[in-house]
C-alpha positions as CSV (number, residue, x, y, z in Angstrom):
1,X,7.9,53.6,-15.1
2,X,8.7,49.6,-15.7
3,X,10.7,49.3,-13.0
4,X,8.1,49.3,-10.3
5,X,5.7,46.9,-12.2
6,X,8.4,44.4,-13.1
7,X,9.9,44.8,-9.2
8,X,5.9,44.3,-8.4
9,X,6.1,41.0,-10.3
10,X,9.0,39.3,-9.2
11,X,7.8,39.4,-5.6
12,X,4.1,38.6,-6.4
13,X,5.1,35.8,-8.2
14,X,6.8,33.5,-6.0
15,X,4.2,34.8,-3.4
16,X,1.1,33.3,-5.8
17,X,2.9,29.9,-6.1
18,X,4.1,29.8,-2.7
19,X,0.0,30.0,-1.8
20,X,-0.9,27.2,-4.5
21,X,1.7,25.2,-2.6
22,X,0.2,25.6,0.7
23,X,3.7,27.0,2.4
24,X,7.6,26.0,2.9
25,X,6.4,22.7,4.1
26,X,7.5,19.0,2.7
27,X,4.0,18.1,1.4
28,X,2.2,20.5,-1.0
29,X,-1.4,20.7,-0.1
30,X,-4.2,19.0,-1.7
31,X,-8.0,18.1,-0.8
32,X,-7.1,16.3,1.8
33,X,-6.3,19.9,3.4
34,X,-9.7,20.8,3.3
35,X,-11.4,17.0,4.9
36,X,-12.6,17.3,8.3
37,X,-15.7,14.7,8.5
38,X,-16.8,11.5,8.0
39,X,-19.6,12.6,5.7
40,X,-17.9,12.4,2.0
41,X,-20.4,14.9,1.1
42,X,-19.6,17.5,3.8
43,X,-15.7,17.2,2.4
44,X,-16.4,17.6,-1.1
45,X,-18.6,20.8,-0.6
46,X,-15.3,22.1,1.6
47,X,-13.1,21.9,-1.3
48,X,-12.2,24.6,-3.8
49,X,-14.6,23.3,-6.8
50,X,-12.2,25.1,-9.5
51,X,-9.0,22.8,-7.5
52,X,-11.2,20.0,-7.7
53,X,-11.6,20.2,-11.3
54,X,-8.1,20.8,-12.3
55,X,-7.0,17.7,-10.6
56,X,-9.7,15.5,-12.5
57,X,-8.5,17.0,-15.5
58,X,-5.0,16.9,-14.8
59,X,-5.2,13.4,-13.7
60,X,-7.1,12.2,-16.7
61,X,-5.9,14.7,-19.8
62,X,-4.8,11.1,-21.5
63,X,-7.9,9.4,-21.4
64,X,-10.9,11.3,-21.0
65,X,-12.2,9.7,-24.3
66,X,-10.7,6.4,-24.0
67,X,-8.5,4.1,-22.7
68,X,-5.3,4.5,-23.6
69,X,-4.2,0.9,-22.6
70,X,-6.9,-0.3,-25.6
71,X,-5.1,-3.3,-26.5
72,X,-7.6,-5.5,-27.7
73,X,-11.3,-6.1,-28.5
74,X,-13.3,-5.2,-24.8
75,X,-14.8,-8.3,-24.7
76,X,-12.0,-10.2,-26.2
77,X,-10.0,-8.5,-22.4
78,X,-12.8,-9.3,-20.5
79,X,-13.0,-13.2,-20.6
80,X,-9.1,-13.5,-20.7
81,X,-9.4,-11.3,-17.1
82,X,-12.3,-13.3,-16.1
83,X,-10.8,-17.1,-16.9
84,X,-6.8,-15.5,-15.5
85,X,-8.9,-14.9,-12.3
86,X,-11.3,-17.7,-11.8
87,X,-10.7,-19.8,-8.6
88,X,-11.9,-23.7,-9.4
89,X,-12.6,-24.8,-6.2
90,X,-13.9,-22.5,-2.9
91,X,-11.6,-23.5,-0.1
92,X,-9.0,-22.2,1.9
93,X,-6.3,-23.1,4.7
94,X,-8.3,-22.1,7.8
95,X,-4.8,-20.7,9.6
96,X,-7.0,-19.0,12.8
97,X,-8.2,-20.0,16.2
98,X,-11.3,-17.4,15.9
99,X,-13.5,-16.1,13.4
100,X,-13.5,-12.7,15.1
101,X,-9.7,-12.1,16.2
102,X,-8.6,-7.9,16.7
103,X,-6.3,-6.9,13.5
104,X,-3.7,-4.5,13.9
105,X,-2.3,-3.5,10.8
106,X,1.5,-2.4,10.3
107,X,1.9,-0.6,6.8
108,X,5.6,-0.5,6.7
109,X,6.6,2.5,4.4
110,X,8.8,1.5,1.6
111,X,9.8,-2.0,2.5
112,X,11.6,-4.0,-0.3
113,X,12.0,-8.1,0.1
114,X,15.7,-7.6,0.0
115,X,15.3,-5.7,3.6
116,X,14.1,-9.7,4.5
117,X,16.7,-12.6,5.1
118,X,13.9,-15.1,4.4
119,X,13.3,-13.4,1.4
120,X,16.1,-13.7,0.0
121,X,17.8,-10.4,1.7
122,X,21.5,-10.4,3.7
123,X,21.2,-11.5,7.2
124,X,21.2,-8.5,9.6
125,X,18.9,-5.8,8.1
126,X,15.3,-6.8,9.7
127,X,16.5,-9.4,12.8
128,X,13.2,-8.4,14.7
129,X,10.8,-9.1,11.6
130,X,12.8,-12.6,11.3
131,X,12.1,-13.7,14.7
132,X,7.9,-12.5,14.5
133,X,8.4,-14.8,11.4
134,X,8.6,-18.1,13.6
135,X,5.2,-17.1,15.2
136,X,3.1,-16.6,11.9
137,X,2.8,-17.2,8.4
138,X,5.4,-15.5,6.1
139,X,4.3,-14.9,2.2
140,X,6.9,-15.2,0.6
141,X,6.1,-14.2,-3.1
142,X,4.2,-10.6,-3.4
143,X,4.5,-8.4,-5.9
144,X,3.6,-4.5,-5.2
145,X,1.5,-3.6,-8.3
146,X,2.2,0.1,-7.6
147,X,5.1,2.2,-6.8
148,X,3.7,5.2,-4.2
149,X,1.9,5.2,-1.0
150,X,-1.4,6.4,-2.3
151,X,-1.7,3.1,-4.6
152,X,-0.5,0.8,-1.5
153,X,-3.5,2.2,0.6
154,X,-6.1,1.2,-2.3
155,X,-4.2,-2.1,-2.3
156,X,-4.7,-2.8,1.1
157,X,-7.8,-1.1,2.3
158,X,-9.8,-1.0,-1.6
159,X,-8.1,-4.3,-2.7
160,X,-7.9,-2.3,-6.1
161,X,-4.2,-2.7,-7.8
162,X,-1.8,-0.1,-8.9
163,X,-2.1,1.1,-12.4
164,X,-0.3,3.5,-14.7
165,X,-0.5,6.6,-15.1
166,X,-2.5,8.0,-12.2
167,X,-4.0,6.8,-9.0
168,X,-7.4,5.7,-7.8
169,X,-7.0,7.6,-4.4
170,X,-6.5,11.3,-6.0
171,X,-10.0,10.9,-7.2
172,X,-12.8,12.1,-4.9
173,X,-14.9,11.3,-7.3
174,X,-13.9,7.5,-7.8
175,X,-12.7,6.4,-4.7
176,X,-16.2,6.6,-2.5
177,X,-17.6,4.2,-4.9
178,X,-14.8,1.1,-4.1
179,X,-15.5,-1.6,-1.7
180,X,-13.5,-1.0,1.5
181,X,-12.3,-3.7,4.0
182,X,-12.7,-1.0,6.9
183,X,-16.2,-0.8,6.2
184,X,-17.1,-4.3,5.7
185,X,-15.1,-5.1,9.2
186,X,-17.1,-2.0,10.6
187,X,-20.3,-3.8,9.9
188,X,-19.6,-6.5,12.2
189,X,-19.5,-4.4,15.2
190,X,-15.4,-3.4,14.7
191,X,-13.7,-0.7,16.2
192,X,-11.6,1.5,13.7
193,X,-8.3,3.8,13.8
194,X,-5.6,4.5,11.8
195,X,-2.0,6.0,12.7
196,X,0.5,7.6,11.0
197,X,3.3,10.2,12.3
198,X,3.4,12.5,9.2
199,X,1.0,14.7,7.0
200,X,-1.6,12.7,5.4
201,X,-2.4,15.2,2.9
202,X,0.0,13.1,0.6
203,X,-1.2,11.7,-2.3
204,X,-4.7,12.4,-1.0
205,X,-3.9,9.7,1.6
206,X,-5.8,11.8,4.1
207,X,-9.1,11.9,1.8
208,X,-9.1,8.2,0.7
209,X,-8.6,7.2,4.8
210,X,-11.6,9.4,5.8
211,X,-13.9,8.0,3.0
212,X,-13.0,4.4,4.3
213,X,-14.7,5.7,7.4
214,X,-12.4,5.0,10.2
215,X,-13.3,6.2,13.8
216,X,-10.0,7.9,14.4
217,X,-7.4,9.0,12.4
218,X,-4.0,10.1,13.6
219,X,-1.7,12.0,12.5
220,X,1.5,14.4,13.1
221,X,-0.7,17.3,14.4
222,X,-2.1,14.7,17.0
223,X,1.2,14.1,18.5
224,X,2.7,16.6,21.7
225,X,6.2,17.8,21.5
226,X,7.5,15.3,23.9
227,X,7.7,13.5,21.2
228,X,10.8,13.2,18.7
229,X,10.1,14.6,14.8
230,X,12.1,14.4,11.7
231,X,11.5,16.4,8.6
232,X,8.2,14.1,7.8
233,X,7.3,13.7,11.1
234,X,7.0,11.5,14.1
235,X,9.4,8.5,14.6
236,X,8.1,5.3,14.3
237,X,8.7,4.4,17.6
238,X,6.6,7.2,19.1
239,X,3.8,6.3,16.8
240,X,3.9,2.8,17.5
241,X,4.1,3.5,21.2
242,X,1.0,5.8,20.7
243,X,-1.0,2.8,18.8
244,X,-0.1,0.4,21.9
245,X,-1.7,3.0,24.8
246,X,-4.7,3.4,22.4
247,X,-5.5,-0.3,21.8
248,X,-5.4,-0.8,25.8
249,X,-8.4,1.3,26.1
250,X,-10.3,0.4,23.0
251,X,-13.6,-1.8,22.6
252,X,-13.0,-5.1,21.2
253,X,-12.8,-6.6,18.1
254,X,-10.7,-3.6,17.0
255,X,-9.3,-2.9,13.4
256,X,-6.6,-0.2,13.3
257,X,-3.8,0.5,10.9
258,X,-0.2,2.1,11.3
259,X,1.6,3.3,8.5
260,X,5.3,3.7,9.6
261,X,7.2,6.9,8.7
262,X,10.8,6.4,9.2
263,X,12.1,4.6,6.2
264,X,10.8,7.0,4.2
265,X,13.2,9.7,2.8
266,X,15.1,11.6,4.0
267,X,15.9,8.6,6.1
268,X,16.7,10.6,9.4
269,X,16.1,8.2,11.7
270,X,16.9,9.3,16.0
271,X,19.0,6.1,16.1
272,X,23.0,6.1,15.1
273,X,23.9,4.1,11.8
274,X,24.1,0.8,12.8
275,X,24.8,-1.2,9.3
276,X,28.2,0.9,7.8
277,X,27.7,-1.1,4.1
278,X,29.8,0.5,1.1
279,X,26.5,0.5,-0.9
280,X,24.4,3.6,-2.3
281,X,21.2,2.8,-0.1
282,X,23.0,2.6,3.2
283,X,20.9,5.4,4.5
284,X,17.6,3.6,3.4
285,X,18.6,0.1,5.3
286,X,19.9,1.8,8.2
287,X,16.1,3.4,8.3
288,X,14.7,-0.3,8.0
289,X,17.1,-1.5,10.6
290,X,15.4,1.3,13.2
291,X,11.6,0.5,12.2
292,X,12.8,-3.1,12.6
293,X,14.2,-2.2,16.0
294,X,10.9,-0.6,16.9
295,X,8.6,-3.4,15.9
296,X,10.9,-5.4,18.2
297,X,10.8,-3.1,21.2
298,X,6.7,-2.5,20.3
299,X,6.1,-6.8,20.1
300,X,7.9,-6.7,23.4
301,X,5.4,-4.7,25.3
302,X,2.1,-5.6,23.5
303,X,2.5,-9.4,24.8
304,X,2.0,-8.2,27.5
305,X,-1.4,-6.9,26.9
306,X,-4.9,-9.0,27.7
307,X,-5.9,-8.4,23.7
308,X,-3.1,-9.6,22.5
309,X,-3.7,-13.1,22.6
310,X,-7.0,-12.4,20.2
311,X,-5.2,-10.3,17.6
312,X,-4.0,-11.2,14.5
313,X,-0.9,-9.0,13.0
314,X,-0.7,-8.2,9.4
315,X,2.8,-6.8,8.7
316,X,3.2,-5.3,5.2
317,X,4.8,-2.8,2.8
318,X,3.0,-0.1,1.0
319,X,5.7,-0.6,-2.0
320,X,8.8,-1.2,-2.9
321,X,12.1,0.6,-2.9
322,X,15.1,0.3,-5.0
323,X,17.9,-1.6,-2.9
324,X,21.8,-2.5,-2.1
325,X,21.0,-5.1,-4.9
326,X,20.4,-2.6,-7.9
327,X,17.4,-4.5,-9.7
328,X,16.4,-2.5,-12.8
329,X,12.7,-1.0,-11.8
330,X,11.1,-2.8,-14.6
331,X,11.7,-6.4,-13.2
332,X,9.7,-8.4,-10.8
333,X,12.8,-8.7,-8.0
334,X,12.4,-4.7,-7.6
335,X,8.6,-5.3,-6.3
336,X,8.8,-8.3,-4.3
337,X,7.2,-7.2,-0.6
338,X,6.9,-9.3,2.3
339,X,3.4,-9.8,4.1
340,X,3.4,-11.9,7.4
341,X,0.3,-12.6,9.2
342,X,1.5,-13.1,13.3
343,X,-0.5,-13.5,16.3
344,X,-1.1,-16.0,19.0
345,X,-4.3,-16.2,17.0
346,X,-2.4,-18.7,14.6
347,X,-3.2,-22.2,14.6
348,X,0.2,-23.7,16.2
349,X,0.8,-26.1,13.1
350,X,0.0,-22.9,11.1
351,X,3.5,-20.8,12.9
352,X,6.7,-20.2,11.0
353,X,5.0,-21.8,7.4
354,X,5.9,-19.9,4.4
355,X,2.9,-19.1,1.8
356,X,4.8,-19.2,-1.4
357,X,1.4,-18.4,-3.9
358,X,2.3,-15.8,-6.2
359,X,0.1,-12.7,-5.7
360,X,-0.1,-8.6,-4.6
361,X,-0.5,-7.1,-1.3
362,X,-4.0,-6.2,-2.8
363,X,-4.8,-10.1,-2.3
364,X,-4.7,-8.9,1.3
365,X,-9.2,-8.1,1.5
366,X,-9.6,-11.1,0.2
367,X,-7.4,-13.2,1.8
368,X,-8.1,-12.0,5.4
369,X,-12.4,-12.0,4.8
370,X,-12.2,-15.7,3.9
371,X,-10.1,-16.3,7.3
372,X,-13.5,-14.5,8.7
373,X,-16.2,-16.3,6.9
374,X,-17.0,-12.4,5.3
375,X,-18.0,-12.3,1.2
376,X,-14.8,-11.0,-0.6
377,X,-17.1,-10.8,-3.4
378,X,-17.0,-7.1,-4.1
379,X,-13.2,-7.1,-4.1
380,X,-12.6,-8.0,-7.4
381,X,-9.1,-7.5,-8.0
382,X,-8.9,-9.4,-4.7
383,X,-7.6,-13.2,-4.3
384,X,-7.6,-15.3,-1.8
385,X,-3.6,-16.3,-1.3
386,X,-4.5,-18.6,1.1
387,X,-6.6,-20.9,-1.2
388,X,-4.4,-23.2,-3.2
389,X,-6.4,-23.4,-6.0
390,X,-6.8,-19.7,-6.7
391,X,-5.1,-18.2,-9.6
392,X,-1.5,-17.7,-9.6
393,X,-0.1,-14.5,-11.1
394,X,2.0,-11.2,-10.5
395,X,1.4,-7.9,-11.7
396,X,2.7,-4.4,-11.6
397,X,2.5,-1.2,-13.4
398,X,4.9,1.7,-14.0
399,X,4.3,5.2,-15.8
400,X,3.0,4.1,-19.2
401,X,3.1,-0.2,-19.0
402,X,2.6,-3.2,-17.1
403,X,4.7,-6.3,-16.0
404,X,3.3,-9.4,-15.6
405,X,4.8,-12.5,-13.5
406,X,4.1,-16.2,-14.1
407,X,6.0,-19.2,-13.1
408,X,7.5,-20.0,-15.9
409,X,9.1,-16.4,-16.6
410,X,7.8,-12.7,-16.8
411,X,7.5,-10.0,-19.1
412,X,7.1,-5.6,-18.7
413,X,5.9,-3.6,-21.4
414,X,5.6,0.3,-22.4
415,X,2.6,1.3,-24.6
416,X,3.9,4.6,-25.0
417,X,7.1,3.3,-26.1
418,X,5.9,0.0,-27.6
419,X,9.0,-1.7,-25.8
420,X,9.4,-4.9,-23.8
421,X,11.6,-3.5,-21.2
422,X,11.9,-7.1,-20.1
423,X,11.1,-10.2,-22.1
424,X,12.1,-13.7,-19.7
425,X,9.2,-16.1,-21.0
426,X,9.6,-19.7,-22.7
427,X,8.9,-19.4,-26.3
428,X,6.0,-21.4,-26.4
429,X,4.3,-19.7,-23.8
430,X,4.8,-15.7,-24.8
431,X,2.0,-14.8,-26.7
432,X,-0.4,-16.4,-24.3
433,X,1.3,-14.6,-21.1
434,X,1.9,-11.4,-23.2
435,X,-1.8,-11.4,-23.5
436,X,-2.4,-12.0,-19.9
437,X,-1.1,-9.2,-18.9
438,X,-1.9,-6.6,-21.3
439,X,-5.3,-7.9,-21.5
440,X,-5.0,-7.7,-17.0
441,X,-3.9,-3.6,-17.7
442,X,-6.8,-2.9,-19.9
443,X,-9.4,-4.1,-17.5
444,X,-8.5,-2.8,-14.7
445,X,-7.8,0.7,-16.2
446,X,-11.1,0.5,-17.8
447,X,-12.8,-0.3,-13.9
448,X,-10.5,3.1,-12.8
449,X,-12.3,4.9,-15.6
450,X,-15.9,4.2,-14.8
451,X,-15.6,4.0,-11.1
């Protein structure tokens, strides 16, 4: 008599959480699945209400009543964020020809500094990226305040930072209430797409992109088969290629984003090993050394389009990835991105100079608005990198803690733990830095909360 309920259960079982999953494939499902319109509401009423609130709960179990990061008095936080952030004087190196220039925007999945010579990285990993560099303006000192895709996308599009313990762009909830650079460029009579040769339904990518209202959105089941796939998708090279035909028949001034695929794990690339290093990430450079390859062949043929000349280029990473140089994940060298802004659409004294100001890749919304005469006001987390008298600072968050990066030295703490993973600061300056930062973590977690 047991034997056929318990059979009963071991095949019901794995069946049930097969179904939660979604299927066999890479990328479990989430409420991105269910989005099919640009009308937020429409999209929440599609979605399972019951999955909706498990993920809200799930995602904030740790601080439904407060904020966990609570490291000192609110207002004590506040006006140490405000003064950190305050910019003295309004002014910025006007780098553009036009006011008005098309943006293309290449998101390049997973990209570390040391993948860049002029960043510090060996010679023969990115050639491609290191000749656009001569034509534009290379920043050399970004920190990625967040570690996943999901919290590069609210970097670049929400110009809201990465913080621990969860993410901005799982919340349907939260997310429709951020500022978004796609919609402020859509109000000035922009054209908007996005690209991307895999499953958006990652980290609620999918969700986040729709509420940001873009006119198209691309993705693997918009691609033929006469097009080559790996286990997450299209190749870069097919996507890019798919951007380029695109932008010949759009309406100008365009906006549209591509998030590359290929250096993504499991790093399987259609394109032989070409850098045979002893090292443990020879895989993951070998994946950069194709996307580079492809931005090379891509540059190539967009020259010779009639928009090119009025688009500006923003190449930059969504993250960071561990590298051939071993940095522990808790230091600042493990985060460093690069960011180049290229385009004929840069003043000629403005080509091949190297932006040193320390910032984030979330400094991009306000950086770029200024170059358009457009308020950055609503970005708050937003500086402009570009103004030598804004504030100078790095920040980045893990699991439970924060780092924090000023010139003189840098410093990562765990609340959970209450360690200093890292501790490089003078002396005479740690207490005020140490307060920078933590003060930095508890703001910003406290905007997540009440968004």
């Amino acid at each position: 008599y047991w034997l056929r309920p318990l059979g009963l259960i071991v095949l019901v079982v794995p069946f049930m959480f097969l179904g939660m999953r979604g299927g066999f494939q890479q990328i479990p499902i989430n409420q991105s699945q269910s989005y099919y319109s640009k009308y937020n509401i429409l999209n929440l009423a599609s979605v399972n209400s019951g999955f909706n609130l498990f993920i809200s709960v799930s995602e904030n179990m740790g601080n439904l009543n407060k904020n966990p990061f609570q490291l000192y008095d609110k207002k004590e936080a506040e006006a140490e964020v405000k003064r950190i952030m305050t910019t003295p004087k309004d002014s910025t190196l006007d780098i553009l020809t036009t006011k008005r220039p098309n943006i293309a925007l290449i998101i390049l999945e997973s990209w570390s500094a040391d993948l860049v010579e002029s960043l510090g990285g060996t010679p023969g990993i990115t050639p491609q990226f290191h000749k656009l560099e001569k034509g534009g303006v290379l920043f050399t000192n970004l920190i990625s305040s967040g570690t996943r895709s999901e919290q590069g996308m609210a970097c670049l599009f929400g110009g809201f930072p990465g913080h621990a313990i969860s993410s901005i762009t799982v919340q349907p909830d939260k997310y429709p209430k951020m500022p978004s650079l796609t919609k402020v460029l859509k109000s000035q009579g922009y054209q908007t797409s996005y690209y991307y040769g895999g499953q958006l339904i990652y980290g609620n990518i999918k969700g986040y992109i729709m509420s940001n209202g873009f006119d198209k959105i691309q993705e693997i089941y918009d691609f033929g088969n006469d097009v080559i796939k790996g286990k997450l998708g299209v190749h870069d090279e097919f996507t890019l290629e798919r951007q380029h035909q695109e932008l010949n028949k759009n309406k100008q001034p365009f906006f549209s984003a591509l998030f590359t695929l290929s250096s993504h794990s499991p790093f399987d690339q259609p394109m032989p090993e070409m850098l045979h290093w002893n090292v443990k990430e020879r895989k993951y450079i070998n994946s950069a050394y194709y996307t580079d390859d492809c931005l090379g062949k891509y540059f190539e043929k967009v020259r010779k389009e009639p928009w090119f000349k009025n688009t500006l280029f923003v190449l930059v990473a969504d993250h960071s990835h561990g590298s051939y140089n071993n940095w522990p994940f808790t230091t600042p060298m493990y985060h460093h991105i690069p960011m180049l802004f290229y385009g004929d659409v840069i003043k000629p004294e403005y080509r091949g100079y190297k932006c040193d100001h320390l910032g984030g890749h979330h400094d991009l919304a306000a950086t770029l608005l200024r170059q358009l005469n457009l308020d950055a006001k609503p970005f708050r987390w937003s500086i402009d990198l570009l103004n030598p008298t804004s504030p100078a600072y790095g920040y980045y968050s893990f699991e439970e803690g924060v780092g924090w990066v000023r010139k003189s030295g840098y410093f990562a703490y765990d609340e959970r733990m209450k360690h200093y993973h890292q501790m490089q600061l003078p002396s005479n300056e740690r207490d005020s830095i140490v307060k920078e930062g933590k003060s930095y973590l508890q703001v910003l977690f406290d905007d997540y909360m009440h968004y």
